[in-house]
C-alpha positions in Angstrom: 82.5 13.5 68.4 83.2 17.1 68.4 80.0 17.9 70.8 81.1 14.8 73.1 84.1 16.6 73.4 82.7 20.3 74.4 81.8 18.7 77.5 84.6 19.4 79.2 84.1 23.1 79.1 82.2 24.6 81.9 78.6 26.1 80.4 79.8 29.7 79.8 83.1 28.5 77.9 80.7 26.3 75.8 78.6 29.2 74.7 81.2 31.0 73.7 83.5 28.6 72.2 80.3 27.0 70.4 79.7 30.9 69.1 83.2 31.2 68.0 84.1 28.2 66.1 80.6 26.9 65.3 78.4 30.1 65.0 81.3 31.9 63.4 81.0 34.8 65.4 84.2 37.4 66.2 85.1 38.1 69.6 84.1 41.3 69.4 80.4 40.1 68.4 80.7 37.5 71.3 81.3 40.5 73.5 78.3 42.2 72.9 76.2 39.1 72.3 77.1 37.7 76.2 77.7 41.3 77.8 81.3 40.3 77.8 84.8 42.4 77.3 86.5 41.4 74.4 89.8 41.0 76.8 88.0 38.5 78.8 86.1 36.9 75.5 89.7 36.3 73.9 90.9 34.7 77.0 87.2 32.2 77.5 88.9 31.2 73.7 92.0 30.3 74.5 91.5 28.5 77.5 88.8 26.5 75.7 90.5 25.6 73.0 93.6 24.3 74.9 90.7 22.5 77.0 89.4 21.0 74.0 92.5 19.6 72.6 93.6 17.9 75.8 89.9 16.4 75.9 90.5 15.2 72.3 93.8 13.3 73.1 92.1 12.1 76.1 89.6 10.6 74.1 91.9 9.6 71.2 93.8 7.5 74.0 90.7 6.2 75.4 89.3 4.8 71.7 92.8 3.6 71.1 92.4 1.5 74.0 88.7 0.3 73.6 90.2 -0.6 69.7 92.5 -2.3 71.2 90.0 -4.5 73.3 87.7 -4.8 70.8 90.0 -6.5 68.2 91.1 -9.0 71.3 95.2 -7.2 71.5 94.8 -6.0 75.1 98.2 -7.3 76.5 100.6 -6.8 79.1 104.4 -7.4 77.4 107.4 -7.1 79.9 110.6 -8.0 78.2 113.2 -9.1 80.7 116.0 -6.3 81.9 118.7 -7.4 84.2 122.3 -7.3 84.5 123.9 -4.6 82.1 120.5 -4.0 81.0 119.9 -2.3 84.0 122.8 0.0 84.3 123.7 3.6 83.2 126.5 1.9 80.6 127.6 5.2 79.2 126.7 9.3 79.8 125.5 9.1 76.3 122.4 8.0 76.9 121.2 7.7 73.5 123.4 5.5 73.1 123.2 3.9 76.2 119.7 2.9 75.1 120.3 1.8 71.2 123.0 -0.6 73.0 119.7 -2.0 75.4 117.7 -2.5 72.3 120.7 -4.2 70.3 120.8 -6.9 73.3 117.1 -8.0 72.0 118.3 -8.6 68.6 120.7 -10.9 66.8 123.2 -7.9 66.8 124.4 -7.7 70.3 127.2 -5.2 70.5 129.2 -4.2 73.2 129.3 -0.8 74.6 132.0 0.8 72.4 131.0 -0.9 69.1 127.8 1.2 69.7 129.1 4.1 70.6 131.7 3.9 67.5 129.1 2.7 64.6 126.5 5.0 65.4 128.9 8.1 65.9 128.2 9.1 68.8 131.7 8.2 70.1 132.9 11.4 68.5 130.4 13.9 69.1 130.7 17.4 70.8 128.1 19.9 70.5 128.2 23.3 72.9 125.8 25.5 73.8 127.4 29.3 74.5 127.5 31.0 75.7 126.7 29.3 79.2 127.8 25.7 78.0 124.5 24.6 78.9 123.3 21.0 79.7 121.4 20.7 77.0 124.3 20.9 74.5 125.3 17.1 74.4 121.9 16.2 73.2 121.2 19.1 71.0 120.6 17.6 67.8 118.1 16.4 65.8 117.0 13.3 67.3 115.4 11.3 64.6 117.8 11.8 62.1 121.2 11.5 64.1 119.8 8.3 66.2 118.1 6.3 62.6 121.8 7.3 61.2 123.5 5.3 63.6 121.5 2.3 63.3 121.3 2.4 59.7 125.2 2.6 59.9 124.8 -0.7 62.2 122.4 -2.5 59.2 118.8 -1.2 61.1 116.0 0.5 59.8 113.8 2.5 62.4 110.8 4.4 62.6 110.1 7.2 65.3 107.6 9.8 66.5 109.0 13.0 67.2 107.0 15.7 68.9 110.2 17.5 70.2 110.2 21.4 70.3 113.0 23.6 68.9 113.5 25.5 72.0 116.2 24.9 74.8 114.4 23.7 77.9 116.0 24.6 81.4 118.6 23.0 83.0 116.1 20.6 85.4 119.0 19.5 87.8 118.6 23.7 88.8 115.4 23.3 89.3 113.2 22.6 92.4 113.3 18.7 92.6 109.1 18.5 93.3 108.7 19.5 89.5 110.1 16.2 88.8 107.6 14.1 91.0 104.9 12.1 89.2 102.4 14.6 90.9 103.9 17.5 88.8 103.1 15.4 85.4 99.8 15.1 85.9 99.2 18.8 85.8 100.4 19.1 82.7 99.5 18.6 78.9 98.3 15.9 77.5 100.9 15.7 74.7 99.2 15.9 71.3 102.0 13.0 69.4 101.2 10.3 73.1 98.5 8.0 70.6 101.1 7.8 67.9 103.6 7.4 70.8 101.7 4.6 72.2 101.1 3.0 69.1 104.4 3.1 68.1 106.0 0.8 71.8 103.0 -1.4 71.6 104.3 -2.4 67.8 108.0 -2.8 69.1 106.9 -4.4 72.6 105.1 -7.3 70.5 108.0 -8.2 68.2 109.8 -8.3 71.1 111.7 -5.3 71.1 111.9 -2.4 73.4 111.4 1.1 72.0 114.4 4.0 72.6 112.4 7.2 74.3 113.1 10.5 75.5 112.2 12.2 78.2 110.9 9.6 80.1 111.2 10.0 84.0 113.6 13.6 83.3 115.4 14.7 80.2 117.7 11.9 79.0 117.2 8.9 76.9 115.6 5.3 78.1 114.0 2.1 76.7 109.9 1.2 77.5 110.5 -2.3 77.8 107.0 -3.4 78.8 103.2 -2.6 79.0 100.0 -3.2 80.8 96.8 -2.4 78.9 94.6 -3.2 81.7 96.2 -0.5 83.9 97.8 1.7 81.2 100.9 1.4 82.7 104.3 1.6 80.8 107.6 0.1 82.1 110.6 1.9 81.4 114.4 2.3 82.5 116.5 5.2 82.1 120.1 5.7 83.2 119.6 2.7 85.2 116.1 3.6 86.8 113.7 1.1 86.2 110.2 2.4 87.2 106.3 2.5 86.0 104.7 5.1 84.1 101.1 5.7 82.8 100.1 5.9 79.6 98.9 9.3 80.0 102.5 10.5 81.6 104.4 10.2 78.8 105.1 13.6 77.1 104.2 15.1 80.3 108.2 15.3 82.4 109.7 19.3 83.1 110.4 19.1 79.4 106.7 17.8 77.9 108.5 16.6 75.1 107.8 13.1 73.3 110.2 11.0 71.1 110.2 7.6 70.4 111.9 5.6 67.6 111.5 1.8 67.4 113.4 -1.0 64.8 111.7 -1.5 62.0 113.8 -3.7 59.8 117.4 -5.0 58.7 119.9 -5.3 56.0 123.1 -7.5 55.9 126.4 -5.5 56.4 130.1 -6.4 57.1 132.1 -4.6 59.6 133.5 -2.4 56.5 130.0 -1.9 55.7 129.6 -0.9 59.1 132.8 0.8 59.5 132.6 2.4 56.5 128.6 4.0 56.9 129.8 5.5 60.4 132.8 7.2 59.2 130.8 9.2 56.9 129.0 10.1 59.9 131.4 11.2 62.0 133.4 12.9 59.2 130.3 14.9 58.4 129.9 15.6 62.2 133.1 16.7 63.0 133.0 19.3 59.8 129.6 21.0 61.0 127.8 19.2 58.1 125.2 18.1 60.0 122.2 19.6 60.6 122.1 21.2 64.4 119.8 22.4 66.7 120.1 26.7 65.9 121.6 27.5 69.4 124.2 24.7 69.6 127.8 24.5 67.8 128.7 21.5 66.8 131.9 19.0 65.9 135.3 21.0 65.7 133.9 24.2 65.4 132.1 23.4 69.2 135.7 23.5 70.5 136.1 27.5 69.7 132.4 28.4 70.9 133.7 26.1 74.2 136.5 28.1 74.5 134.6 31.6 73.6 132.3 30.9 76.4 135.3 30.2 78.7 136.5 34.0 78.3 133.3 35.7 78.6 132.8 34.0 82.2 129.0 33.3 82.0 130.0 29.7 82.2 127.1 27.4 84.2 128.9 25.4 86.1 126.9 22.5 86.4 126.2 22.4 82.5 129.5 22.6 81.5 130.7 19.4 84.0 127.8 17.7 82.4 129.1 18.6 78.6 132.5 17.5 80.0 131.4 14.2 81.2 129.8 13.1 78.1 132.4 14.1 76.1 135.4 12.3 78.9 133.0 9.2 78.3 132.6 9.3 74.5 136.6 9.9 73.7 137.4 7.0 76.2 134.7 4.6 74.1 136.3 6.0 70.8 139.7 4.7 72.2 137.9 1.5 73.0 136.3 1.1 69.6 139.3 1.3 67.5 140.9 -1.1 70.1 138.4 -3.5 69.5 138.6 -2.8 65.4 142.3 -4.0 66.0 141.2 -7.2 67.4 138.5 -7.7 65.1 139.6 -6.9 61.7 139.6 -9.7 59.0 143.1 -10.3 58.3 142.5 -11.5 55.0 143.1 -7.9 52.9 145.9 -6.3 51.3 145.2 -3.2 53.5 145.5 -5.4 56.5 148.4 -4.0 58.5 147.9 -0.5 57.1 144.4 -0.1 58.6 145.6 -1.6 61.7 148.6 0.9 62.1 145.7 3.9 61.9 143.8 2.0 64.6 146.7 2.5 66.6 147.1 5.9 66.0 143.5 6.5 66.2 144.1 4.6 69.6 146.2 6.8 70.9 145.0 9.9 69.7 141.3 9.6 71.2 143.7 8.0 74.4 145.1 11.6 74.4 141.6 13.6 74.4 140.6 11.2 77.3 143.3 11.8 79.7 143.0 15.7 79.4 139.2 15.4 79.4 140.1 13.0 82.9 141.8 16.3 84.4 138.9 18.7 83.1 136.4 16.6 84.9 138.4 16.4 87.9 138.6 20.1 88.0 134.8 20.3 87.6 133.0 17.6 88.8 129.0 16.6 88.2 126.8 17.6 89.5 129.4 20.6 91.7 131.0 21.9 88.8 133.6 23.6 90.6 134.4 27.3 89.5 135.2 27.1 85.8 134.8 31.0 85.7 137.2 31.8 88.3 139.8 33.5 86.1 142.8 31.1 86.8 140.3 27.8 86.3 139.4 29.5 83.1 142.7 30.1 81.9 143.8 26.3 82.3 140.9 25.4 80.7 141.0 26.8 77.8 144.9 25.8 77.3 143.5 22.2 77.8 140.7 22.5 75.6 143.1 23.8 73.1 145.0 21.0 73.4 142.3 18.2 73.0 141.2 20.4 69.7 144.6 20.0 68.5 144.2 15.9 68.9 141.1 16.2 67.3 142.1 17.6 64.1 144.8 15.3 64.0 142.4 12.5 64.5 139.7 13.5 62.1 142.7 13.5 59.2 143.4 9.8 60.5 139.6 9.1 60.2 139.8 10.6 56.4 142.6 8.0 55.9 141.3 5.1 57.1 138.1 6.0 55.1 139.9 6.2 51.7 142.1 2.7 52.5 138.8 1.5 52.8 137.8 2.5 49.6 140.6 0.8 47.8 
């Protein structure tokens, strides 16, 4: 396979990639042997080998594909997206594409139940000290997004071939980078057969598979496939568009992540209710496991407001960060509303749980409407001026405020997880 593979490389790389990893010769001997500097022997190497590897995925899809035909699955599966399906349903787009999956199974939630059970209604994670964009979704995808279906009763299986680094902020960036054009010069990315394998298994029980990164650096659903042409179909934030095989992995980012369900378990609403509070409690106390650069749950307020004083604020970053957040506080509020008019009324602890909805309620109300003036102060994509001096100052008073109603909200959280418990 190997020497099929060496046939990408133009004759002189060959000789001295063959030399170097077959022949077992240095670079220094390779030098000599070709009449070569060692400078130029060390870059033949490199480039060959990153050659090589691309070739190798290449081929990897290819025999994926000819396995594929050969055991009589070649397929095209398109699952049918319409109405809410196609819509940007929340800025958390995570979440936003767990809900689009749900709708396929014999769990269909709405919007804040999502949101709620799987945590993400309650997350805040900054990234100082620019606030970048980045900051909402730095986390650790497969762990955070397999929590919150667990929490829901759903197992889930994902390949991740995410980086640890901070990518750039792509909205800043020259919009031909983000042209199908621009993906095709890029890298193969080494995790697209496991990738592929992965929808294909989802897309035939019927289900559409959560990726990242599809189209630009948010979360979609693939939600169909064309073997013949190697096309995928996708959606993200309410795009719906085509994709070759090949292309994913290869957006500004060239980052892959996909996570399909696997399996389910029974569970009642406490179940439910009880799984994502644990979540969220362990969020909001910096429990969690976070991306090194980002700060996250209550402690992400003070690296907010940090940030804030040293004026190196971005500005469209931070009215991203402040979007998400406006959006998940406003779907907390609507998740304990809908708790309230869902609760069995059958328990002892009946009208006590239901008074902390209400406060819970009110509280995450609270966040919103000063989270509704910060996002009118700095609007997406503009920003406004969050490090003119007077902005700042107003800022930070209102993001001291909505830290305040968070600490009072995670002590009502505590207590409605110990009634639960009784």
């Amino acid at each position: 396979m190997i020497t099929g593979i060496i046939q990408c490389l133009k004759p002189r790389e060959r000789l001295v990639f063959e030399s170097h990893f077959f022949d077992q010769l240095s670079p220094q001997e390779i030098a000599k042997l070709f009449n070569l500097s060692s400078a130029n022997v060390y870059q033949i190497i490199s480039r060959s080998r990153k050659k090589v590897i691309q070739e190798k995925i290449r081929v990897t899809v290819d025999a994926y594909i000819r396995t594929r035909r050969d055991w009589g699955t070649m397929n095209k599966q398109q699952l049918t997206y319409e109405g809410a399906l196609t819509d940007a349903n929340s800025w958390t787009s995570a979440a936003d594409a767990v809900y689009k999956m749900l709708h396929f199974t014999d769990r269909k939630l709405s919007m804040p139940m999502v949101m709620g059970l799987t945590g993400h209604a309650f997350r805040i994670n900054i990234i100082a000290p620019n606030v970048h964009i980045a900051g909402p979704t730095a986390y650790s995808f497969g762990k955070v997004i397999s929590r919150g279906l667990h929490n829901i009763g759903y197992d889930s299986k994902y390949v991740d071939g995410m980086t640890s680094e901070i990518g750039p902020n792509t909205n800043l960036l020259d919009p031909s980078v983000m042209e199908k054009s621009a993906m095709d010069k890029r890298s193969i990315h080494q995790e697209l057969p496991k990738a592929l394998d992965l929808i294909h298994s989802s897309l035939d029980r019927g289900y559409p598979a959560l990726a990242w990164d599809i189209f630009f650096p948010e979360f979609g659903t693939v939600y169909g496939y064309d073997d013949d042409t190697r096309t995928l179909y996708a959606e993200q934030c309410g795009r719906l568009d085509t994709l070759p095989y090949e292309n994913l992995g290869r957006s500004v980012l060239e980052e892959i992540f996909v996570l399909i369900i696997e399996g389910s378990i029974e569970l009642t609403l406490k179940q439910q209710l009880q799984r994502a509070l644990e979540t969220v409690i362990e969020h909001y106390e910096g429990i969690e496991n976070a991306v090194p650069t980002a700060v996250i749950g209550l402690a992400a307020y003070d690296a907010w407001m940090t940030s804030l004083e040293g004026g190196e604020v971005e500005p469209n970053g931070h009215a991203y960060s402040i979007a998400v957040l406006r959006d998940a506080r406003f779907h907390a509020s609507q998740f304990f509303q809908e708790l309230i008019a869902s609760w069995p009324d059958d328990s002892d602890v009946h009208p006590h749980l239901t008074d902390l909805f209400v406060k819970a309620t009110t509280l995450y109300n609270g966040m919103y409407d000063k989270l509704n003036v910060l996002h009118q102060m700095f609007p997406f994509p503009d920003g406004g001026e969050p490090n003119v001096k007077a902005q700042s100052v107003t800022t930070i008073a209102l993001v001291q405020e909505i830290k305040a109603l968070e600490y009072q909200a995670l002590d009502v959280l505590k207590e409605i997880y110990r009634t639960l418990d009784l």
